[in-house]
C-alpha positions as CSV (number, residue, x, y, z in Angstrom):
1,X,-25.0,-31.1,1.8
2,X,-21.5,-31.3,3.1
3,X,-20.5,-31.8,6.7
4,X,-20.2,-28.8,8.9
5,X,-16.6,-27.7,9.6
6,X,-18.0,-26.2,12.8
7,X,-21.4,-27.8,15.1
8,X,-22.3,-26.2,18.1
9,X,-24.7,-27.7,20.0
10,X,-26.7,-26.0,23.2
11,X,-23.4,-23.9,24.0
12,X,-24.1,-21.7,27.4
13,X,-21.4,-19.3,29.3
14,X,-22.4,-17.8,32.5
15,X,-20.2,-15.5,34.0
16,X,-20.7,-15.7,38.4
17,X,-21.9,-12.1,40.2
18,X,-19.3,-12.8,43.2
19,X,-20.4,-10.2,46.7
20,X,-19.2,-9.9,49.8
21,X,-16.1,-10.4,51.5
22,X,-15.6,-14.0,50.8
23,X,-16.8,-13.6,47.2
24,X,-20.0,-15.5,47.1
25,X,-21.2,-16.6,44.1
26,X,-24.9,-14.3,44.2
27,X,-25.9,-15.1,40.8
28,X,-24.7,-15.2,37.3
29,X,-24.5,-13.3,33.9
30,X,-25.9,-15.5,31.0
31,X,-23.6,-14.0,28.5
32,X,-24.6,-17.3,26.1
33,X,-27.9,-19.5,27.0
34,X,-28.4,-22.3,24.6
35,X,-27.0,-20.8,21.0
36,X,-26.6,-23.5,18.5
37,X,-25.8,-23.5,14.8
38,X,-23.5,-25.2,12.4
39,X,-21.5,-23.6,9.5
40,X,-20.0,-25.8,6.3
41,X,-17.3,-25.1,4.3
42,X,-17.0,-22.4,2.2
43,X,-20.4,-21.2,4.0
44,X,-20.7,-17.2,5.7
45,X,-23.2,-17.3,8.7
46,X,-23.1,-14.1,10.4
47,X,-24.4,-13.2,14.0
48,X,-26.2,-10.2,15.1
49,X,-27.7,-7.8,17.7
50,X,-27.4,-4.8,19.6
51,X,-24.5,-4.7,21.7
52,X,-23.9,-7.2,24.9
53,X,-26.1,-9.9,23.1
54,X,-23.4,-12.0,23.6
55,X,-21.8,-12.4,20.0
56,X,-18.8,-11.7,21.0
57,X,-18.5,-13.8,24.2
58,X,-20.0,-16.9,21.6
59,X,-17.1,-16.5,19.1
60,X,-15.0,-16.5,22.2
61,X,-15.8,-19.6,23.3
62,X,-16.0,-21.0,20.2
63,X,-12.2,-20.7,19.5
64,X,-11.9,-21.2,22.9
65,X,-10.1,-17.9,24.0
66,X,-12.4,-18.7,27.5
67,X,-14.0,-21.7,28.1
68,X,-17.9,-22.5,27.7
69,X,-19.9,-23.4,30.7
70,X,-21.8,-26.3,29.1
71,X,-22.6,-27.2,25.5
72,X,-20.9,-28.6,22.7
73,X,-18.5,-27.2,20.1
74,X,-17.8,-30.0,17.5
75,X,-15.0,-28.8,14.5
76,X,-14.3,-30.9,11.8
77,X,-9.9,-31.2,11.4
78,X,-7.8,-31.4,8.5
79,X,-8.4,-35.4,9.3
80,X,-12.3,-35.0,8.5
81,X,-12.4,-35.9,12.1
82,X,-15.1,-34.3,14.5
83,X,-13.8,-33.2,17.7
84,X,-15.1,-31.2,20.9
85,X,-13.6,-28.7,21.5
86,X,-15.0,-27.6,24.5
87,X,-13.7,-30.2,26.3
88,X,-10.0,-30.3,25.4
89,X,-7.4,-29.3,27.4
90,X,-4.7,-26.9,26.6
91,X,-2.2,-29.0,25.5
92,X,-5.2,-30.6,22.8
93,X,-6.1,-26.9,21.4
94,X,-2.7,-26.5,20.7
95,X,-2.5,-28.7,17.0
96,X,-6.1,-26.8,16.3
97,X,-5.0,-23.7,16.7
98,X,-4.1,-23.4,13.6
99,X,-7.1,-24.6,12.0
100,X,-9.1,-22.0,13.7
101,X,-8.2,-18.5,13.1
102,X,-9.5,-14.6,14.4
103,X,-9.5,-11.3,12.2
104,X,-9.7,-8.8,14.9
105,X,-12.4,-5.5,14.8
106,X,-9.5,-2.8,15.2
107,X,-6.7,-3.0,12.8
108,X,-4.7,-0.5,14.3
109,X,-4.4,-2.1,18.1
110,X,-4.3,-6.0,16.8
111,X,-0.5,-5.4,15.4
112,X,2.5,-4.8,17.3
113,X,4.2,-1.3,16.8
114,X,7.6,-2.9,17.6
115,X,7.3,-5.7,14.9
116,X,7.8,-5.7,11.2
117,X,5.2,-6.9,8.6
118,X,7.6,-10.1,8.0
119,X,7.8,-10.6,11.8
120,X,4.2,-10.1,12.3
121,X,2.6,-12.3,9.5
122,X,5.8,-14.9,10.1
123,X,5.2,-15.4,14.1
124,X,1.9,-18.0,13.8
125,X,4.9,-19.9,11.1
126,X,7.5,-19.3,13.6
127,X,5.4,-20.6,16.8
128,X,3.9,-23.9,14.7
129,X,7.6,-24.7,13.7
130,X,8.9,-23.4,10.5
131,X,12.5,-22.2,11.9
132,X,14.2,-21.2,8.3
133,X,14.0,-17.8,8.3
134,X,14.4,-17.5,4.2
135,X,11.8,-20.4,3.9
136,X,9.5,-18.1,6.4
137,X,9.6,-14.9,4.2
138,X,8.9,-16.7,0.6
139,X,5.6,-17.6,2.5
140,X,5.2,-14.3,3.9
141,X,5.7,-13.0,0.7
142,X,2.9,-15.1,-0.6
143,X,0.5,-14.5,2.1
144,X,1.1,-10.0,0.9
145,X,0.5,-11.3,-2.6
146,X,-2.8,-12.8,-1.3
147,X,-4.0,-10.0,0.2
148,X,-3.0,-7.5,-2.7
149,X,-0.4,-5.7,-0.5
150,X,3.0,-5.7,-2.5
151,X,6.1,-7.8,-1.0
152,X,7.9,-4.6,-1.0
153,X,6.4,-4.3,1.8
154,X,7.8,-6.9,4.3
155,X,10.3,-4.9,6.5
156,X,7.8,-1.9,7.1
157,X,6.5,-1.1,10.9
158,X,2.4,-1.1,11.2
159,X,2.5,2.8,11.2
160,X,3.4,3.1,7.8
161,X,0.2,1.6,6.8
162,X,-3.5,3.1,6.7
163,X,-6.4,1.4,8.6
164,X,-7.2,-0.8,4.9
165,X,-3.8,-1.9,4.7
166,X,-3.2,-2.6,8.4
167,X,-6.5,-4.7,8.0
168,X,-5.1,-6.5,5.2
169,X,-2.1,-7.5,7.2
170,X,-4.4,-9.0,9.5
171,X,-6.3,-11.5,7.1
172,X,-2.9,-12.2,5.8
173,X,-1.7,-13.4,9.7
174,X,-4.8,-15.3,9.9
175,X,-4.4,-17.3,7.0
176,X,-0.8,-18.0,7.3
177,X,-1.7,-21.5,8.7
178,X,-4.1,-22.5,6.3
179,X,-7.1,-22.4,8.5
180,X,-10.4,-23.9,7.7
181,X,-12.2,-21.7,10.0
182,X,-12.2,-17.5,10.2
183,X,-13.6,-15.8,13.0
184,X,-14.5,-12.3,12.0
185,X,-15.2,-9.8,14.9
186,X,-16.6,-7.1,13.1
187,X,-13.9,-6.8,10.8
188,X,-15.1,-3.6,8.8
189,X,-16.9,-1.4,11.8
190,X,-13.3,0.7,12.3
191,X,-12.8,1.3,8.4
192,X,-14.0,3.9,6.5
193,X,-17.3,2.9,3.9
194,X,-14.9,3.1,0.9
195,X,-12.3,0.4,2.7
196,X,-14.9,-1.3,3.6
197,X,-15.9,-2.2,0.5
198,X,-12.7,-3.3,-0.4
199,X,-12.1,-5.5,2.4
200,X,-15.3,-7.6,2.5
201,X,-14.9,-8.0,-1.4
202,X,-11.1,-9.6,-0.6
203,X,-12.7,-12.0,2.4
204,X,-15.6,-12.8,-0.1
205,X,-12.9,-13.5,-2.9
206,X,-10.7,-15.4,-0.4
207,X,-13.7,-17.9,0.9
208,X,-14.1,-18.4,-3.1
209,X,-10.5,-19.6,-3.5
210,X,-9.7,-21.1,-0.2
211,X,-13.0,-22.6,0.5
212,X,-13.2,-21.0,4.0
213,X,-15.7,-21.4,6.8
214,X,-16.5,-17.7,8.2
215,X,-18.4,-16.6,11.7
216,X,-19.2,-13.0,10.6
217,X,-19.2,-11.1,14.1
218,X,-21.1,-7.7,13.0
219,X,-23.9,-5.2,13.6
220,X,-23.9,-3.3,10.5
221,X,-26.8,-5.1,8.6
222,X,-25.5,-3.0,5.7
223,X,-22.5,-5.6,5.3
224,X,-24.7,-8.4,7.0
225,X,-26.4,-8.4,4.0
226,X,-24.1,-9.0,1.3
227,X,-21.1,-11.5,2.9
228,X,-23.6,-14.0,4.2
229,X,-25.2,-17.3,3.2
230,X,-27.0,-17.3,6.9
231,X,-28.3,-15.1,9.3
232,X,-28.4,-15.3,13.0
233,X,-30.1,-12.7,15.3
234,X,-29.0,-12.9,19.1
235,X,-30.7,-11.0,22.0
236,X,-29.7,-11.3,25.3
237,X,-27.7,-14.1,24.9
238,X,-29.9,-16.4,22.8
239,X,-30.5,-16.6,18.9
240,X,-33.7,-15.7,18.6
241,X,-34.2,-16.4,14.3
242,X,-31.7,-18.0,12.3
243,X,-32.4,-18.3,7.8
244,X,-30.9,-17.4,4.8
245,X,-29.8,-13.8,4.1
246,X,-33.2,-13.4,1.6
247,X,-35.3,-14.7,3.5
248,X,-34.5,-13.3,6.7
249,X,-34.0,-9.7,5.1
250,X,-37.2,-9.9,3.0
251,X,-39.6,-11.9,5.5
252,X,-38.5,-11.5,9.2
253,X,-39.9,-13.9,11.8
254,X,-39.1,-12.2,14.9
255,X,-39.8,-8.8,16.7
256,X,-36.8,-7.7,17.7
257,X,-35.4,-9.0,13.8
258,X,-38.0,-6.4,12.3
259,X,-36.4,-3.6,14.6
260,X,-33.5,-4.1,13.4
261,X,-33.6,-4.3,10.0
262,X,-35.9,-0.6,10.0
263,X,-32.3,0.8,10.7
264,X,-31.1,-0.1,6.9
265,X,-31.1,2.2,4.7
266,X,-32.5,1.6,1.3
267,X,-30.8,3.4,-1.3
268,X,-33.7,4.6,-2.9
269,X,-35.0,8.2,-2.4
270,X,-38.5,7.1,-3.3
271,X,-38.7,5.2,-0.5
272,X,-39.0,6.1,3.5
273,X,-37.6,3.4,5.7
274,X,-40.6,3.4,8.8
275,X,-38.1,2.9,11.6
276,X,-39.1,1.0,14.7
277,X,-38.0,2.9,18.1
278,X,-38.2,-0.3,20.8
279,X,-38.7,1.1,24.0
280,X,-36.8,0.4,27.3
281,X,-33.5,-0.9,27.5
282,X,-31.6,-4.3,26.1
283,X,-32.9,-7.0,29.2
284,X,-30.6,-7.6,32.0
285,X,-28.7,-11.2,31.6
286,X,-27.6,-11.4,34.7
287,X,-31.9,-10.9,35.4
288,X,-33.8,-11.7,32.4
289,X,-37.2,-11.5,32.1
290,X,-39.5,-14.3,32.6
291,X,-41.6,-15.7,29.3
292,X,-39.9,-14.7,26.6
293,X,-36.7,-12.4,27.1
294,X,-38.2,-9.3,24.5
295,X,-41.6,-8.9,25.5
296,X,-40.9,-5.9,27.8
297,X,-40.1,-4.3,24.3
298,X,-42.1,-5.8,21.8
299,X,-44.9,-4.3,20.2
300,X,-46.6,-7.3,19.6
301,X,-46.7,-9.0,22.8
302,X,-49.4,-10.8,24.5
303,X,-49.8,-11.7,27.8
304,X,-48.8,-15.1,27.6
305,X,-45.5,-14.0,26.5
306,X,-45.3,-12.7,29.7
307,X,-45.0,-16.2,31.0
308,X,-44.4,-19.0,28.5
309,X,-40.6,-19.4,27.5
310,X,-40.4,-19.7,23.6
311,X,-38.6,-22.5,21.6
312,X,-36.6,-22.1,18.7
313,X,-38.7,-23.3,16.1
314,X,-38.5,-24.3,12.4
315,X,-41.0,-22.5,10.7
316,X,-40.2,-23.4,7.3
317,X,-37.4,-25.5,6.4
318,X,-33.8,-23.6,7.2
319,X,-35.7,-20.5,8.6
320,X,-36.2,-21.2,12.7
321,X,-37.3,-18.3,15.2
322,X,-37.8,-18.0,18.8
323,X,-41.7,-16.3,19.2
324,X,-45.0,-17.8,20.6
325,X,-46.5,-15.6,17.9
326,X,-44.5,-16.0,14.6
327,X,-46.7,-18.1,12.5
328,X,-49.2,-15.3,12.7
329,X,-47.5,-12.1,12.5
330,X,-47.0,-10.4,9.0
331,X,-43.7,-8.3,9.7
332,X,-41.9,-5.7,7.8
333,X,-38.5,-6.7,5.8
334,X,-36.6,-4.8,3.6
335,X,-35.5,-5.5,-0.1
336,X,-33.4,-9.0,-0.5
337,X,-29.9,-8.9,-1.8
338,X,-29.8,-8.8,-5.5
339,X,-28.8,-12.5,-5.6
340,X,-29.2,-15.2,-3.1
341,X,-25.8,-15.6,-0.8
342,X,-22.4,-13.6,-0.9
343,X,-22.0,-10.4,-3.6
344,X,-19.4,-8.0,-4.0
345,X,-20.2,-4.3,-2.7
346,X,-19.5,-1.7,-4.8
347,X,-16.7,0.4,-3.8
348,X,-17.0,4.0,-3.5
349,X,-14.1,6.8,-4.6
């Protein structure tokens, strides 16, 4: 297996809970506690989980948008060098910028009204140095052609364009510097299901030509399941199972893992999803349980989970979870994808 373009390693961000006049520091919001995984090149792994599981804050740090609180975040350069970047400064990010790119969730507030496509896609190649304005707009050109948007299309404002198309614009500004890297913060959640289609199959057709590295930021195990080579389920800050797509689809490990994938619907009137309702509300970060951070909503908990703190755990090899019971639980999955890894979605009309 090759190297891993991206390696993080025990990565934690705690935001402080500041009270009082003076602003004392009173406690702190675990946003990330100890997440680790590593991607390699030309590899999906996606993370997911209800909202405020911290998948967000994680791809945040990772590019480095705010800075982690401990923990390691090792990216391989252009060089084949491995470097922390958690622990450069701001004049070090600034030559991997470029090797690190975001596609943003809403397509419609990431671009500037006031700017033309050409200005838009051209500004990363304008900021990292490429001055010739005719030299600018061939690669602009290219990047359109990339994304199946026609270079007729170069001197048009954002509003001209539908939610797809402004989307596609995006992707084209985030490859423009050649990145090995693509942070994808739910990408497809603002699109219609029809666009949606069409957008993951362009990402999935772009990792095949490119060879790009993505962090799939989603909820919608819908998509989950067919752009990624790896799963990772967060809750309340922590990745609590981490496998393949087929195995974690068809034989989950975890609780809360189980939950979740009820909620997919299987296109097949014959048969009746038996959704799982978890009761109470997502745990507290800022005041997690003690034990093991789901047992105030999971079904199967004992009273030791109540007190002993889980590790993450290899079960088999590639397919870790974080539960004191998951060697002997039989839980529910749903159908795998039709292949192992990455397959187009068929588009609707």
């Amino acid at each position: 297996m090759t190297a891993p373009v991206l390696d993080v390693r025990a990565l934690r961000k705690h935001f402080p809970i500041r009270r009082g006049l003076f602003g004392r520091v009173a406690g702190h919001v675990r946003a990330v506690d100890d997440v680790s995984f590593s991607i390699a090149r030309g590899e999906t792994l996606s993370l997911v989980g209800e909202s405020g599981c911290g998948k967000t804050t994680t791809s945040r740090c990772i590019l480095r948008a705010i800075a982690p609180t401990s923990g390691e975040i090792r990216f391989r350069d252009a060089r084949g060098q491995e470097i922390d970047v958690a622990r450069l400064d701001r004049a070090a990010l600034r030559p991997l910028r470029r090797q690190m790119q975001m596609i943003f969730q809403d397509p419609f507030s990431s671009l500037n009204p006031r700017m033309t496509i050409a200005e838009i896609i051209g500004e990363p190649l304008l900021v990292n140095g490429m001055r010739d304005t005719r030299e600018r707009n061939a690669r602009v050109a290219e990047l359109l052609e990339l994304v199946q948007l026609p270079r007729a299309y170069l001197n048009r404002f954002p509003h001209a364009f539908s939610g797809g198309q402004r989307q596609r614009i995006g992707i084209a500004r985030a490859l423009a510097l050649n990145p090995s890297l693509i942070v994808a913060d739910e990408p497809v959640s603002a699109l219609d299901v029809s666009v949606q289609a069409q957008i993951v199959n362009l990402m999935l057709e772009l990792q095949d030509r490119l060879g790009l590295a993505y962090l799939f930021v989603a909820h919608d195990l819908s998509v989950v399941k067919h752009v990624s080579h790896r799963v990772a389920v967060m809750y309340v800050g922590r990745i609590v199972e981490i496998a393949p797509t087929a195995a974690l689809f068809e034989t989950p490990k975890h609780p809360y893992t189980e939950a979740l994938l009820s909620a997919v619907p299987v296109p097949d009137p014959r048969r009746r999803a038996q959704r799982i309702v978890l009761e109470g509300d997502v745990a507290d970060p800022s005041d997690p349980p003690s034990g093991c951070h789901f047992h105030p909503r999971c079904p199967y908990a004992q009273d030791r989970c109540r007190v002993e703190t889980p590790a993450l755990t290899e079960l088999v090899p590639g397919h870790a979870v974080r539960c004191l019971r998951a060697a002997e639980l039989a839980l529910q999955g749903v159908a795998p994808p039709v292949a192992a890894g990455p397959s187009h979605v068929a588009q609707g009309g």
